[in-house]
C-alpha positions as CSV (number, residue, x, y, z in Angstrom):
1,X,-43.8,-20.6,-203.7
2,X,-47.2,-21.9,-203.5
3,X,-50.0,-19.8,-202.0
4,X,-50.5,-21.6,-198.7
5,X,-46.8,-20.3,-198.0
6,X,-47.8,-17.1,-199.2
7,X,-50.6,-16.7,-197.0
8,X,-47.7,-17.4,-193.9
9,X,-46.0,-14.7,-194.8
10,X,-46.6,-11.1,-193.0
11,X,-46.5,-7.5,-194.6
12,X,-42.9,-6.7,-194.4
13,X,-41.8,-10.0,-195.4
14,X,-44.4,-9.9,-198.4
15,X,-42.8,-6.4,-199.2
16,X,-39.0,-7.6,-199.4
17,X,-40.0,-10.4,-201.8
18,X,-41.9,-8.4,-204.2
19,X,-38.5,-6.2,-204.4
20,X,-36.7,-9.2,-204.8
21,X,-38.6,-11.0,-207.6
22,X,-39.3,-7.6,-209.7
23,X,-35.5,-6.9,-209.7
24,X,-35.4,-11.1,-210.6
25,X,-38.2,-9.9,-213.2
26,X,-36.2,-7.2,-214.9
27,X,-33.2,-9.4,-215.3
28,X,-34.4,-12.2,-216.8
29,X,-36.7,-9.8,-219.1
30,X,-32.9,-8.1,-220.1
31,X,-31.4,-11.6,-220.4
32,X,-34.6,-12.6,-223.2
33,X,-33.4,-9.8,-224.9
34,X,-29.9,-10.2,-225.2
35,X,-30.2,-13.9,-225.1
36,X,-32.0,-17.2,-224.9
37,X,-32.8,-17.9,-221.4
38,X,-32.6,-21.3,-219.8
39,X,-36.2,-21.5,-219.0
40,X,-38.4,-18.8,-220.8
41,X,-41.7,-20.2,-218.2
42,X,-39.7,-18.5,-215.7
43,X,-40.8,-15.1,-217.0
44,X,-44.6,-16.2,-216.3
45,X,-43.7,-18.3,-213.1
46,X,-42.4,-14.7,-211.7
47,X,-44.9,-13.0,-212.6
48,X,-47.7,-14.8,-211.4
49,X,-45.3,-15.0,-208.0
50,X,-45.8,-11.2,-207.9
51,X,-49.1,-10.9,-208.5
52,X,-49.9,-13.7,-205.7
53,X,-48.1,-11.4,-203.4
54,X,-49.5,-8.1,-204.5
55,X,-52.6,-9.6,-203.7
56,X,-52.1,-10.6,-200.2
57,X,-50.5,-7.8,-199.1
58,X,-53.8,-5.9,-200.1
59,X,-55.9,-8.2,-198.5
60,X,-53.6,-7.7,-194.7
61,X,-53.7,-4.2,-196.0
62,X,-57.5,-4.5,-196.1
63,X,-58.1,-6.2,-192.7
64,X,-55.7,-3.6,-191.1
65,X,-57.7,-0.8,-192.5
66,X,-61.4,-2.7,-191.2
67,X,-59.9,-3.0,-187.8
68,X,-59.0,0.7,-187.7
69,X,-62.3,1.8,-188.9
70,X,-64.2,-0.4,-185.9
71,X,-61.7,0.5,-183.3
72,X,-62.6,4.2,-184.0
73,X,-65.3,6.2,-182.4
74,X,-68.1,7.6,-184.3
């Protein structure tokens, strides 16, 4: 998933994917251990995956939060 499709995505979707890919995460970190996996760049390719989400969801996170703060009265 490349970041322009990340950027497409909104915060729930965001949220269900970064579920799905730790839980990928931990398995293939189990499977290294146990055995060799098929391709070991997966481990990095994930991870990276997960870090590109976690980062967009705090930017919507961030815009959410600066349209609060101007919608409120002072």
């Amino acid at each position: 998933m490349k970041q322009s499709e990340v950027v497409l995505l909104d915060e729930n979707q965001i949220l269900e994917k970064i579920d799905q890919l730790t839980l990928r995460q931990q398995k293939l970190k189990i499977n290294k251990k146990v055995n060799e996996i098929e391709n070991p760049l997966q481990l990095r390719i994930n991870r990276r995956l997960i870090a590109r989400l976690k980062t967009q969801l705090g930017k919507i996170q961030e815009d959410r939060q600066r349209e609060q703060d101007k919608q409120s009265p002072q």
